[in-house]
VOKEMI-936087 format. One record per atom (N, C-alpha, C): residue number from 1; residue in one letter; atom name; x, y, z. Coordinates in Angstrom, 3 decimals. Atoms other than C-alpha are relative to their C-alpha. Example, Ala and Ser with C-alpha at 12.3 -4.5 7.8 and 13.67 -1.06 7.14 Angstrom:
REM residues 2
+-----+--------+-------+----------+----------+----------+
: num : residu : atome :       px :       py :       pz :
+-----+--------+-------+----------+----------+----------+
:   1 :      A :     N :    0.890 :   -1.190 :    0.000 :
:   1 :      A :    CA :   12.300 :   -4.500 :    7.800 :
:   1 :      A :     C :    0.900 :    1.200 :    0.000 :
:   2 :      S :     N :   -0.820 :   -1.190 :   -0.060 :
:   2 :      S :    CA :   13.670 :   -1.060 :    7.140 :
:   2 :      S :     C :   -0.770 :    1.090 :    0.730 :
+-----+--------+-------+----------+----------+----------+
This chain:
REM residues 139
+-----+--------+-------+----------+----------+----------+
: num : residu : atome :       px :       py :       pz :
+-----+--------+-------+----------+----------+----------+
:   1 :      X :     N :   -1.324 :    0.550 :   -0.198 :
:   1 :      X :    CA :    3.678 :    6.471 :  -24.732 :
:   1 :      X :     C :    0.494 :    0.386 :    1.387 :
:   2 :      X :     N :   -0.528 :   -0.155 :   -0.832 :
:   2 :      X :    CA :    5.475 :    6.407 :  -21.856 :
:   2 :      X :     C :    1.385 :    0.056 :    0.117 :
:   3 :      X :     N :   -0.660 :   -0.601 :    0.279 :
:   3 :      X :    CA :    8.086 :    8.403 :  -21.041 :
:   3 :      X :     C :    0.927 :   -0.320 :    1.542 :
:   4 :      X :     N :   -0.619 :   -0.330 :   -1.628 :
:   4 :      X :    CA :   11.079 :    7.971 :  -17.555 :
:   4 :      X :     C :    0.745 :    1.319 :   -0.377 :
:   5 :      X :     N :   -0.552 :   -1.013 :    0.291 :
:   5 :      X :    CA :   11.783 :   11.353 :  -16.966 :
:   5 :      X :     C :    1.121 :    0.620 :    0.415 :
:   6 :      X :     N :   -1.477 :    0.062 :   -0.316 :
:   6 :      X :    CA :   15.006 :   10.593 :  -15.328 :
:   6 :      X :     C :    1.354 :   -0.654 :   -0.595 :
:   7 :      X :     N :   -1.219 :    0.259 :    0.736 :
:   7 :      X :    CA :   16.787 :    9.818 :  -18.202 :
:   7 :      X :     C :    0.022 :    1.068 :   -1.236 :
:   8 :      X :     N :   -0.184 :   -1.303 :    0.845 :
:   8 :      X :    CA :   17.852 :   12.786 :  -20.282 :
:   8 :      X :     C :   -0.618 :   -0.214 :   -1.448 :
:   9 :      X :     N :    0.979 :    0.533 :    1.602 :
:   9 :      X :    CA :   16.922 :   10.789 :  -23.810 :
:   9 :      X :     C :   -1.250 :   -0.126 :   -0.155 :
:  10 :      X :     N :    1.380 :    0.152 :   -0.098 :
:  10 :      X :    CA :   13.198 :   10.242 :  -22.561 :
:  10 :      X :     C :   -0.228 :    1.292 :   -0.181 :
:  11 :      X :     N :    0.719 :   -1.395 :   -0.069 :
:  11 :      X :    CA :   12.943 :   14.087 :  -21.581 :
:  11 :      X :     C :   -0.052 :    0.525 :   -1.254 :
:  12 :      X :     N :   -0.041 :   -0.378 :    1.473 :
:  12 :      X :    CA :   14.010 :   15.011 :  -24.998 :
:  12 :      X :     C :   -0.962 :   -0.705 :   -0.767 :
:  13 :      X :     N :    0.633 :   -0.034 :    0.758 :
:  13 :      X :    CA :   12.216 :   12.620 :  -26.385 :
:  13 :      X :     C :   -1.721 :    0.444 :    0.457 :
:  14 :      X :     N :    1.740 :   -0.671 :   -0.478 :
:  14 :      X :    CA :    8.622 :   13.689 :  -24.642 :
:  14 :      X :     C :   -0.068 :    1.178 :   -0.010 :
:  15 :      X :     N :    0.099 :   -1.080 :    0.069 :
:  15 :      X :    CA :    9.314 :   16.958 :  -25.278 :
:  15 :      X :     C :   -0.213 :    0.220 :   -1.526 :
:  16 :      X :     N :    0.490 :    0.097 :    1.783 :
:  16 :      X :    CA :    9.328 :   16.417 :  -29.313 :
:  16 :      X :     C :   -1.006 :   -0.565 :   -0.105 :
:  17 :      X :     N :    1.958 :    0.144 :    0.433 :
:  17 :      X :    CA :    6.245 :   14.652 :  -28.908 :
:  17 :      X :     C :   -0.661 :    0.898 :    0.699 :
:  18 :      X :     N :    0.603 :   -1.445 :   -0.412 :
:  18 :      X :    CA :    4.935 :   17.436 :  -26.948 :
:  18 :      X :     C :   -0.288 :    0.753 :   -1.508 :
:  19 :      X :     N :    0.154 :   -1.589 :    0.519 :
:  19 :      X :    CA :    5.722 :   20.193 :  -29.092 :
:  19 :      X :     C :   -0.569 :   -0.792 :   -1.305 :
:  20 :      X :     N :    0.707 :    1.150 :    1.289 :
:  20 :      X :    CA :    4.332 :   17.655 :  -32.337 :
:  20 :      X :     C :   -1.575 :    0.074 :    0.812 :
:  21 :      X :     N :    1.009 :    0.304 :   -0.620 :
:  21 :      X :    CA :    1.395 :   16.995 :  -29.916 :
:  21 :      X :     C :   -0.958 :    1.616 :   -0.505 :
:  22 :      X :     N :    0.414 :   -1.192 :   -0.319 :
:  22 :      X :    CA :    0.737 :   20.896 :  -29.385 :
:  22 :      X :     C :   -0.158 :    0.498 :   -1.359 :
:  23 :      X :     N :    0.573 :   -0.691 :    1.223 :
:  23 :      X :    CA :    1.144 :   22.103 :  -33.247 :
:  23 :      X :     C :   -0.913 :   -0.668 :   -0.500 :
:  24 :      X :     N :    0.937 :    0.472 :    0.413 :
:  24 :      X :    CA :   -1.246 :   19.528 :  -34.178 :
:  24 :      X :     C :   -1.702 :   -0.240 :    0.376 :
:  25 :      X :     N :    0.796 :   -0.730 :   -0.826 :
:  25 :      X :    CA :   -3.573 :   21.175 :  -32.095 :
:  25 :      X :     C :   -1.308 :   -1.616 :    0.687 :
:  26 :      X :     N :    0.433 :    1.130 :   -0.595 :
:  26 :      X :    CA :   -3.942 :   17.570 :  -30.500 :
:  26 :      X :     C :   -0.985 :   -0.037 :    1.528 :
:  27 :      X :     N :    0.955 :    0.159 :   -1.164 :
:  27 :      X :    CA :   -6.446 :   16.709 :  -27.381 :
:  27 :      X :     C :    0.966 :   -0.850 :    0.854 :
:  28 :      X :     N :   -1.128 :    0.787 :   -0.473 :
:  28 :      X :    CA :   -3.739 :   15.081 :  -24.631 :
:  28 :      X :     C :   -0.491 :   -0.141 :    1.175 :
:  29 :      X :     N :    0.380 :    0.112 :   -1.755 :
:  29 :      X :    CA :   -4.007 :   13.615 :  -20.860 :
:  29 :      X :     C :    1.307 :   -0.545 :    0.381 :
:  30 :      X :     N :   -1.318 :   -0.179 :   -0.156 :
:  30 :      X :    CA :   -0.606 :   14.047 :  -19.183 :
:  30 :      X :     C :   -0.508 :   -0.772 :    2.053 :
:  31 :      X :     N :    0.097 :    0.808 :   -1.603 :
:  31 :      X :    CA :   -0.484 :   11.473 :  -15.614 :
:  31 :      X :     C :    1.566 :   -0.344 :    0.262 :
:  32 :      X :     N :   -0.966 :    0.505 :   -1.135 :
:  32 :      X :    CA :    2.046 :   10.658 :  -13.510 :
:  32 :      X :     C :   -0.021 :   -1.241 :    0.264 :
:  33 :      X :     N :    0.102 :    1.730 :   -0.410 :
:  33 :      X :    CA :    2.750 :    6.265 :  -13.358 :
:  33 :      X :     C :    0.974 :    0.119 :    1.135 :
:  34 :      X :     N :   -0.389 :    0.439 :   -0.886 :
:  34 :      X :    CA :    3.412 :    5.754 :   -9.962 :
:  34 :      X :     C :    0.274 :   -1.669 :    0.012 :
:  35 :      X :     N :   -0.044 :    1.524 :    0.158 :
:  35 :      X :    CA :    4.801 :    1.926 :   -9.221 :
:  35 :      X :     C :   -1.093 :   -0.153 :    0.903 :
:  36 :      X :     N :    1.106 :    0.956 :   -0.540 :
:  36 :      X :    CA :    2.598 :   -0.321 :   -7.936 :
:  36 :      X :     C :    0.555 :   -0.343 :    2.244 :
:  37 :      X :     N :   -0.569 :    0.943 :   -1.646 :
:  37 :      X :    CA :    3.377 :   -1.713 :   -3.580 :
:  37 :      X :     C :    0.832 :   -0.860 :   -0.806 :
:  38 :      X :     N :   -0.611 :    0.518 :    0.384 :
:  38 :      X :    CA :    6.479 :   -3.200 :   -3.939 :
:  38 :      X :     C :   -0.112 :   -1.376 :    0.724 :
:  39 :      X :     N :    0.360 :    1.444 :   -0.634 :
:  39 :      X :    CA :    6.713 :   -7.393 :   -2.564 :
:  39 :      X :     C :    0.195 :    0.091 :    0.895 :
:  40 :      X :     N :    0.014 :   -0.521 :   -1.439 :
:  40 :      X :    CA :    8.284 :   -5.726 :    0.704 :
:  40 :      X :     C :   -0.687 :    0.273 :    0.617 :
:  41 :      X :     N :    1.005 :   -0.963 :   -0.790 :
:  41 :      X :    CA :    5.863 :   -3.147 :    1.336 :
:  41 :      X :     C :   -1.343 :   -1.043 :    0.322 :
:  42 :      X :     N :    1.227 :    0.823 :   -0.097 :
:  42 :      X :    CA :    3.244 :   -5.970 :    0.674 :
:  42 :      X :     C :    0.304 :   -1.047 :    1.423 :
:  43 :      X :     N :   -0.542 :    0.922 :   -1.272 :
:  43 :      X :    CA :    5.044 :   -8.311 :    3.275 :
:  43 :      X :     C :    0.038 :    0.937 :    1.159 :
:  44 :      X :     N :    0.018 :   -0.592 :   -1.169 :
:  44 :      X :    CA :    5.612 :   -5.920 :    5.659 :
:  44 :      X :     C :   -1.332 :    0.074 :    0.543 :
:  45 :      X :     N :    1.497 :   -0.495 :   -0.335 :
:  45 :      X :    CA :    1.719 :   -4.708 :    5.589 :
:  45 :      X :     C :   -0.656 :   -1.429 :    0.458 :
:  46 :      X :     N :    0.328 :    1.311 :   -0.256 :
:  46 :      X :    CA :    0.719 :   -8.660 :    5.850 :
:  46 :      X :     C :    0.586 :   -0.494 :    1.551 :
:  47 :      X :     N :   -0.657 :    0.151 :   -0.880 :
:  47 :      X :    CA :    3.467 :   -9.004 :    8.577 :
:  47 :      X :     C :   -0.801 :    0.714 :    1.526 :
:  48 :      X :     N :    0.548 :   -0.617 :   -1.318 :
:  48 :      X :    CA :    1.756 :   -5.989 :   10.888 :
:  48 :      X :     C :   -1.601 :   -0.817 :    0.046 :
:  49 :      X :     N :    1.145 :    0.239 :   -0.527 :
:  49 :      X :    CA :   -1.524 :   -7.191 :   10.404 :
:  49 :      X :     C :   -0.132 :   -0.895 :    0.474 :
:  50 :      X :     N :   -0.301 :    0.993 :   -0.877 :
:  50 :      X :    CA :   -0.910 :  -10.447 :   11.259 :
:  50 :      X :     C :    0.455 :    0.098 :    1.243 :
:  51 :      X :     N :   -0.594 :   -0.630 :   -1.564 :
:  51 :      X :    CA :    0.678 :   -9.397 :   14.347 :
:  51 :      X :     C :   -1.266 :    0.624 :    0.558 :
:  52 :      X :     N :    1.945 :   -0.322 :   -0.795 :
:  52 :      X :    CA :   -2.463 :   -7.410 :   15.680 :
:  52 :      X :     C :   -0.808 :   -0.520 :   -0.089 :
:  53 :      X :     N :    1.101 :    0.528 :   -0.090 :
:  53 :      X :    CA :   -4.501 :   -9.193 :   14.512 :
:  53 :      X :     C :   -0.109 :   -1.467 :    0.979 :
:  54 :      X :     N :   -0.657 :    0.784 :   -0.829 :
:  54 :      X :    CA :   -2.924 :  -12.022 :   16.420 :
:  54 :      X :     C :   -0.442 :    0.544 :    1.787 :
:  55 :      X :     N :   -0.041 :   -0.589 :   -0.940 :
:  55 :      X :    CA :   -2.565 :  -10.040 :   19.319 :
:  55 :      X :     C :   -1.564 :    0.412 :    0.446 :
:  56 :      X :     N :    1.646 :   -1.071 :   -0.564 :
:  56 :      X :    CA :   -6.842 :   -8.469 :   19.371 :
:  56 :      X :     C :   -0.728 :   -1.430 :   -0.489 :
:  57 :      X :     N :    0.673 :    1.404 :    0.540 :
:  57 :      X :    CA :   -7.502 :  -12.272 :   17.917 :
:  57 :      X :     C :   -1.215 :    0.381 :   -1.389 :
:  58 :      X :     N :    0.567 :   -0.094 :    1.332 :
:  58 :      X :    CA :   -8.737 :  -11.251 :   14.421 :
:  58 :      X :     C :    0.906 :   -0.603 :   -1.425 :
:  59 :      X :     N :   -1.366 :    0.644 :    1.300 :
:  59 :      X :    CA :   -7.323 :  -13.337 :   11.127 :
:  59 :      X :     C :    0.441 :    0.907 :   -0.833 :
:  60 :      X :     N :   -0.814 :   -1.234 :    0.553 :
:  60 :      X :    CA :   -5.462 :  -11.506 :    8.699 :
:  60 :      X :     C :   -1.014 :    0.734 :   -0.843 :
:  61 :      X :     N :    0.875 :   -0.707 :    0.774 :
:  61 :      X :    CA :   -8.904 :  -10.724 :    6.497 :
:  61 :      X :     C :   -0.891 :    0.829 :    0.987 :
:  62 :      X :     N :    0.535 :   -1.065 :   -0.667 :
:  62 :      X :    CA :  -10.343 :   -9.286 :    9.514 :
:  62 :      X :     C :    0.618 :    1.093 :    0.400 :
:  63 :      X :     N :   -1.107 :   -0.904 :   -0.466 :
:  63 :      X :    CA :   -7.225 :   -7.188 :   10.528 :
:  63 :      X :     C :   -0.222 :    0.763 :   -1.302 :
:  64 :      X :     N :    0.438 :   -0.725 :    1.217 :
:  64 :      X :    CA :   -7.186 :   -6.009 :    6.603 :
:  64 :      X :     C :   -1.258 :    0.801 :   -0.088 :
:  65 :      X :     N :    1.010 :   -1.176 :    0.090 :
:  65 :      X :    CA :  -11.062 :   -4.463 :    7.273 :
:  65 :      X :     C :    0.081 :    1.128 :    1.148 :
:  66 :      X :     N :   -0.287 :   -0.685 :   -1.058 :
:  66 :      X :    CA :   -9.640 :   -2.633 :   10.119 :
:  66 :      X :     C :    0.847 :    0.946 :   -0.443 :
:  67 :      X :     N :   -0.676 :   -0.421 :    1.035 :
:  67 :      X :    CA :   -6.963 :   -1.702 :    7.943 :
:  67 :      X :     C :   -0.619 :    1.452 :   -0.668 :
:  68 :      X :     N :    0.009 :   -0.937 :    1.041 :
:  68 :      X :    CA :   -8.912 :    0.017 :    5.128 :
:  68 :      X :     C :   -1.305 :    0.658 :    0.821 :
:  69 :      X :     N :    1.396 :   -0.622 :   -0.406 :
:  69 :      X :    CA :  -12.199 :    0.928 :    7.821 :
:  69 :      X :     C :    1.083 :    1.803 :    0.437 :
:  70 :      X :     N :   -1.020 :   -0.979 :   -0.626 :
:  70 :      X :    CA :   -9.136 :    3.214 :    9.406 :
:  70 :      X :     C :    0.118 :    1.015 :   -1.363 :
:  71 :      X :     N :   -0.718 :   -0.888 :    1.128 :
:  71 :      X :    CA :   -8.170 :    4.493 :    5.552 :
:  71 :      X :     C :   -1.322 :    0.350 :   -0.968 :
:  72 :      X :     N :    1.330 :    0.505 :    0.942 :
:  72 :      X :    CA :  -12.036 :    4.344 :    4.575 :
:  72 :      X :     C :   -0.350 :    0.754 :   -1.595 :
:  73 :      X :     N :   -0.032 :   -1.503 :    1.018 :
:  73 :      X :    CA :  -11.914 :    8.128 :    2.510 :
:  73 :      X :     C :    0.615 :   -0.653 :   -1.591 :
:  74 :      X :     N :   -1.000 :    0.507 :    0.893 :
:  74 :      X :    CA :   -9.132 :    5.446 :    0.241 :
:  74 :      X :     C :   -1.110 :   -1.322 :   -0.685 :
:  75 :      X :     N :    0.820 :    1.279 :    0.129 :
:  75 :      X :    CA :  -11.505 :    2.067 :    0.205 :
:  75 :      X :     C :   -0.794 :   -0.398 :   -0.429 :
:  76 :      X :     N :    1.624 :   -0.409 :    0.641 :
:  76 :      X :    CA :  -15.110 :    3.102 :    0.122 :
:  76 :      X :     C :   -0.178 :    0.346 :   -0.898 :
:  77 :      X :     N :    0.647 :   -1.405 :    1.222 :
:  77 :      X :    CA :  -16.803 :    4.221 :   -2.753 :
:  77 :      X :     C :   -1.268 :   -0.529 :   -0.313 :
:  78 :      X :     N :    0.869 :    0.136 :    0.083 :
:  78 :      X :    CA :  -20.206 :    4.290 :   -3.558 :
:  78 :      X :     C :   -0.103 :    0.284 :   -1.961 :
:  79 :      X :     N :    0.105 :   -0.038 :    1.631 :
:  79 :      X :    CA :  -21.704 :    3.639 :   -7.347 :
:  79 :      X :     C :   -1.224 :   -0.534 :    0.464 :
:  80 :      X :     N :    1.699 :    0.935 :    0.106 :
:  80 :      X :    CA :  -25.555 :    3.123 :   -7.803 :
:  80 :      X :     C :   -0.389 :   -0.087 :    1.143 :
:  81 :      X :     N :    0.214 :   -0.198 :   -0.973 :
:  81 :      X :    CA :  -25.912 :    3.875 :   -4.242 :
:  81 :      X :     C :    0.317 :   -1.699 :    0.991 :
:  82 :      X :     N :   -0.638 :    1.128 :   -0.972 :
:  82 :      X :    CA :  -24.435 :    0.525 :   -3.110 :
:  82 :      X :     C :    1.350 :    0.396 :    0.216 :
:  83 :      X :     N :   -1.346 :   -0.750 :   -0.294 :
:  83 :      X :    CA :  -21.112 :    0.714 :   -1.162 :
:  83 :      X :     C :    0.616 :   -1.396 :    0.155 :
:  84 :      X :     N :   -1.225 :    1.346 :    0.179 :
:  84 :      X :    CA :  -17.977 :   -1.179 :   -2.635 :
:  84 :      X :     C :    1.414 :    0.188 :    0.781 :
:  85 :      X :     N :   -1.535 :   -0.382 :   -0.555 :
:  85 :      X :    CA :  -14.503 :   -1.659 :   -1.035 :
:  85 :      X :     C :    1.087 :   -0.636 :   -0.882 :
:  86 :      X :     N :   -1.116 :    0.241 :    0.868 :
:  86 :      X :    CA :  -11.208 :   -1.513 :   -2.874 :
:  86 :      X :     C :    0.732 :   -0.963 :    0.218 :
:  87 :      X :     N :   -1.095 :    0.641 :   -0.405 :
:  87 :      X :    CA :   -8.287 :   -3.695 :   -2.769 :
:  87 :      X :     C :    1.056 :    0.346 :    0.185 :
:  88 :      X :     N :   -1.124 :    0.174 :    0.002 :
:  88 :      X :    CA :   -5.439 :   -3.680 :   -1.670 :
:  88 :      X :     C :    1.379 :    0.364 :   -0.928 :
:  89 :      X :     N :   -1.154 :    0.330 :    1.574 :
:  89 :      X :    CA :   -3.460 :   -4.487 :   -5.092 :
:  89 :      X :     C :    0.305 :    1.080 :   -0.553 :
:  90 :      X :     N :   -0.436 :   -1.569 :    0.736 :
:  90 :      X :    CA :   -3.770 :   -1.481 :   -6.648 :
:  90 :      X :     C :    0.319 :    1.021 :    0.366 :
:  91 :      X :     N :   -0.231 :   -1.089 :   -0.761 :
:  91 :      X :    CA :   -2.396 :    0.904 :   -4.356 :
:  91 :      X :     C :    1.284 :    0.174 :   -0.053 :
:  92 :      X :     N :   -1.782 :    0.122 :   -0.011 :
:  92 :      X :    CA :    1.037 :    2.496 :   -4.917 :
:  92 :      X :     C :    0.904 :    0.465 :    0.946 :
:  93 :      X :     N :   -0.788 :   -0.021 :   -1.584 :
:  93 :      X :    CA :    3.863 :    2.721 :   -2.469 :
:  93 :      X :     C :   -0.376 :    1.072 :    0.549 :
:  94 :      X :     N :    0.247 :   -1.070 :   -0.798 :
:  94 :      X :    CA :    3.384 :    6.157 :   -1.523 :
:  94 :      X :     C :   -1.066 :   -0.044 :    0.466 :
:  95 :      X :     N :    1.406 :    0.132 :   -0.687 :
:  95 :      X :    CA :   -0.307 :    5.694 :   -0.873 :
:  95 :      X :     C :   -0.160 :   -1.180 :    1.198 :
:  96 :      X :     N :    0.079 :    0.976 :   -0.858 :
:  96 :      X :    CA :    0.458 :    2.775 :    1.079 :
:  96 :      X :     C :    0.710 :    0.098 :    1.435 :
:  97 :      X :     N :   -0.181 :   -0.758 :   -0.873 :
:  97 :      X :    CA :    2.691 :    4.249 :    2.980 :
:  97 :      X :     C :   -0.268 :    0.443 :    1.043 :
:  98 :      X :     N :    0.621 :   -0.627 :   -0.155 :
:  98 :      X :    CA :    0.444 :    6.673 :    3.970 :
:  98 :      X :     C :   -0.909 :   -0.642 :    0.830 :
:  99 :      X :     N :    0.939 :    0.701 :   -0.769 :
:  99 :      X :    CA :   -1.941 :    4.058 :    5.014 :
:  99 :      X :     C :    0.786 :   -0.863 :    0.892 :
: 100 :      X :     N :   -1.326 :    0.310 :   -1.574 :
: 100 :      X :    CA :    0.736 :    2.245 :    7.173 :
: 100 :      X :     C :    0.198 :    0.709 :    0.864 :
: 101 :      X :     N :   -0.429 :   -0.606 :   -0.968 :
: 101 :      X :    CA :    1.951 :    4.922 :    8.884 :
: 101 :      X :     C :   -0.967 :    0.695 :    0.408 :
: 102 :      X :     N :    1.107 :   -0.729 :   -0.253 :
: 102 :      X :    CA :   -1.666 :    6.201 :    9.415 :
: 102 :      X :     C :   -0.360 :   -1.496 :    1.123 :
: 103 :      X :     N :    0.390 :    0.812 :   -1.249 :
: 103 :      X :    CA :   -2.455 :    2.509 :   11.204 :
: 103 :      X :     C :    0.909 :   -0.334 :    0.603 :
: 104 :      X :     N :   -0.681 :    0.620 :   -1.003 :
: 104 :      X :    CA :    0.536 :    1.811 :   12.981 :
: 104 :      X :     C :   -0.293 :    1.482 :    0.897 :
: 105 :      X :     N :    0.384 :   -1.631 :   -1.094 :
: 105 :      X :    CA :   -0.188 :    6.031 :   14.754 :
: 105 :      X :     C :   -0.761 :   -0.455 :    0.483 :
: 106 :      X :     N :    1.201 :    0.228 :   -0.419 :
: 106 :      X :    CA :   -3.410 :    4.506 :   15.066 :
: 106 :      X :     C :    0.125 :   -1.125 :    1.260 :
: 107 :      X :     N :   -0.036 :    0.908 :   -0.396 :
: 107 :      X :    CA :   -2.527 :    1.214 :   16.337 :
: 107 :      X :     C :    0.914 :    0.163 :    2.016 :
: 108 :      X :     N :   -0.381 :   -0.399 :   -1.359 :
: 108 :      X :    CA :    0.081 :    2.993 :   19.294 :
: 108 :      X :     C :   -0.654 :    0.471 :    0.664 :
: 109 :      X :     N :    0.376 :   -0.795 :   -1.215 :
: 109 :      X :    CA :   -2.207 :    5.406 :   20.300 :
: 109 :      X :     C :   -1.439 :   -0.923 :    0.417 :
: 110 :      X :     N :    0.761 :    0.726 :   -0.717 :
: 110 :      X :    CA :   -4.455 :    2.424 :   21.137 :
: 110 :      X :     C :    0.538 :   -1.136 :    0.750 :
: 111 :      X :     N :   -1.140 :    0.818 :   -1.048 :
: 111 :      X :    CA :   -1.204 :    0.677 :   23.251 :
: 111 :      X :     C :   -0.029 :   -1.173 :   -0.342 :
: 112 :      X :     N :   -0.445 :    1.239 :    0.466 :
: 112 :      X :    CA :    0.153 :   -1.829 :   20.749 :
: 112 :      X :     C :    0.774 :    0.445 :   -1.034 :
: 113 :      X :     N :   -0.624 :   -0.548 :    1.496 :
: 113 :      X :    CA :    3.060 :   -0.807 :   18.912 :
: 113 :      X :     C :    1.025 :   -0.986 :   -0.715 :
: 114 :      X :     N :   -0.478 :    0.986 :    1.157 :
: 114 :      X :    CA :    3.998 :   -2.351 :   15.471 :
: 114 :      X :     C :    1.379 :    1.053 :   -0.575 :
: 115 :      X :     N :   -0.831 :   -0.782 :    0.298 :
: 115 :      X :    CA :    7.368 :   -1.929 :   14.574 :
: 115 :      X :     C :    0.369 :    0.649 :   -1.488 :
: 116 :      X :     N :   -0.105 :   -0.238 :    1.298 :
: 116 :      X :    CA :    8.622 :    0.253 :   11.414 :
: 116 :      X :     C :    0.523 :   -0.964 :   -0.383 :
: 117 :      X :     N :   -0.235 :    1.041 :    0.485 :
: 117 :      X :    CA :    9.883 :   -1.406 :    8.539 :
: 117 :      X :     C :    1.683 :   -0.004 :   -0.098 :
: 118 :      X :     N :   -2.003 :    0.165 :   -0.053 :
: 118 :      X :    CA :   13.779 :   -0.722 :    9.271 :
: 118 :      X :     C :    0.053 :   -0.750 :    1.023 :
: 119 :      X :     N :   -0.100 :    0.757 :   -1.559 :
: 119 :      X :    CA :   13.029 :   -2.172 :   12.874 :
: 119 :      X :     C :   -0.115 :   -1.340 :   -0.404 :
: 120 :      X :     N :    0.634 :    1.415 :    0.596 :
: 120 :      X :    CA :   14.541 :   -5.417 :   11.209 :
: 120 :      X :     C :    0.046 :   -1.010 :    1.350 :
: 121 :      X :     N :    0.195 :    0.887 :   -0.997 :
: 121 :      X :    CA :   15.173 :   -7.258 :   14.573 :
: 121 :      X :     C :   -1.082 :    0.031 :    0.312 :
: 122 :      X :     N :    1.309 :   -0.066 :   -1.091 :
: 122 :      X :    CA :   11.824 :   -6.745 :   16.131 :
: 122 :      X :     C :   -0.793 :   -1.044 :   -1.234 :
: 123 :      X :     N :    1.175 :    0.301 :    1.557 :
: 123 :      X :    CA :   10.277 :   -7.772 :   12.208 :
: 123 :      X :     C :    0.527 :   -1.723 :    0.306 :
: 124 :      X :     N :   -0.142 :    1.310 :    0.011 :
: 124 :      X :    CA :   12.257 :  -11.130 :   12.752 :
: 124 :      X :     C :   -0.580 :   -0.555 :    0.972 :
: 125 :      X :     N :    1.045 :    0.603 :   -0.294 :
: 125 :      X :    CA :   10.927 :  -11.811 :   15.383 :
: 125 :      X :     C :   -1.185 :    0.075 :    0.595 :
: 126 :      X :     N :    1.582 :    0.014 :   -0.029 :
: 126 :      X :    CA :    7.578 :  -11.278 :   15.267 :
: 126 :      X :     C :   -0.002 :   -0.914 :   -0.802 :
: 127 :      X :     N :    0.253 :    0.573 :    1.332 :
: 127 :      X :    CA :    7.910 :  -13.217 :   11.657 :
: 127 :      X :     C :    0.200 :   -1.809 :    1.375 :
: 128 :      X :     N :   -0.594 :    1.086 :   -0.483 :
: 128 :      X :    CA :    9.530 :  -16.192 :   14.250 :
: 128 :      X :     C :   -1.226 :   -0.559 :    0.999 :
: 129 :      X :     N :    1.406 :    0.375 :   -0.751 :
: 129 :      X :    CA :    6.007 :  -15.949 :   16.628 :
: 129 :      X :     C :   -0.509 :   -0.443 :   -0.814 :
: 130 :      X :     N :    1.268 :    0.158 :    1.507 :
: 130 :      X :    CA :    3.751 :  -15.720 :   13.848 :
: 130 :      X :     C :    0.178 :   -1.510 :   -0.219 :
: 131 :      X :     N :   -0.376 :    1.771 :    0.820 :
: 131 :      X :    CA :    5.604 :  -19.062 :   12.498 :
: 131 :      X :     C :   -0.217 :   -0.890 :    1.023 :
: 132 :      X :     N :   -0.233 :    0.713 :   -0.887 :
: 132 :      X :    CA :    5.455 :  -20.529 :   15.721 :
: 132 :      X :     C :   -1.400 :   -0.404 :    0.521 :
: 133 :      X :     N :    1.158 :    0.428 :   -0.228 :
: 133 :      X :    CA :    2.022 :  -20.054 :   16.364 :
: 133 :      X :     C :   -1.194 :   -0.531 :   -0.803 :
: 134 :      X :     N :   -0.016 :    0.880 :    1.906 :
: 134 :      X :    CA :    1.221 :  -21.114 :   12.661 :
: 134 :      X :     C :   -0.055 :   -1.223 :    0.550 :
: 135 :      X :     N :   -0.162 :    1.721 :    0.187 :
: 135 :      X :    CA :    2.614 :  -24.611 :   13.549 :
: 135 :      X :     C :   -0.433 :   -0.454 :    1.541 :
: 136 :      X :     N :    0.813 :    0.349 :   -1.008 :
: 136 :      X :    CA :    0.966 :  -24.465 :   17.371 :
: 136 :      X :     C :   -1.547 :   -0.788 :   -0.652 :
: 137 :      X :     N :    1.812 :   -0.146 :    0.703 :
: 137 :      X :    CA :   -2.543 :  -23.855 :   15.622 :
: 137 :      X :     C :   -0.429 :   -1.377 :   -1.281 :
: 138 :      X :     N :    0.321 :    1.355 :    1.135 :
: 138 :      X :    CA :   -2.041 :  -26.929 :   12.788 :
: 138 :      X :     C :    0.981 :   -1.347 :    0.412 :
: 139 :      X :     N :   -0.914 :    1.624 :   -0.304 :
: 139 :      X :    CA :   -0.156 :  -29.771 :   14.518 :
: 139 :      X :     C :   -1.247 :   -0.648 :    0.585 :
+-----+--------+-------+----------+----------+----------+
């Protein structure tokens, strides 16, 4: 069951299934549900890569392996000695975060800087290039 532990009625009640859990000398696995990337964080991350990738002339699925080659420790994983890469999707804000503000460090200290995601003037327009060179590239 799942429990928010910022509402006083949840804590109480996950604490009676606890202590129920514990005399019934139950077997338990206690995690932490982080949310998921919220539709922002996902736009924003779409927004920078598009932009560099724009800018170094790579499309947005090549900018994305640049992305996770940068966050690889997060991406990579090996099974059966072949090597798979993750997605995207399942990564939650804080981890994403993490990987944002790990490639935009990356991205300045190679003299191209993407703005944060409060920097909403700069975000418009970049969003206003992007669109512009969108409808250059298909007319």
């Amino acid at each position: 069951m799942k429990y928010n532990l910022q509402i006083q009625q949840n804590v109480l009640a996950a604490e009676q299934q606890l202590k129920h859990l514990i005399k019934k000398g139950a077997k338990i696995e206690l995690t932490e549900k982080r949310g998921r990337r919220t539709l922002s964080q996902n736009a924003y991350l779409h927004l920078i890569l598009s932009w560099w990738g724009l800018k170094y002339g790579y499309t947005l699925e090549e900018s994305k392996q640049y992305f996770k080659d940068l966050n690889r420790n997060y991406y990579y994983y090996e099974k059966k000695g072949k090597t798979f890469v993750r997605s995207t999707s399942g990564v939650d804000t804080k981890d994403m975060t993490i990987h944002i503000d790990k490639f935009r460090d990356w991205s300045v200290q190679n003299g191209f800087y993407l703005p944060a995601p409060n920097e909403q003037q700069q975000i418009e327009s970049i969003l206003n290039q992007l669109q512009a060179y969108a409808n250059k590239k298909y007319l």
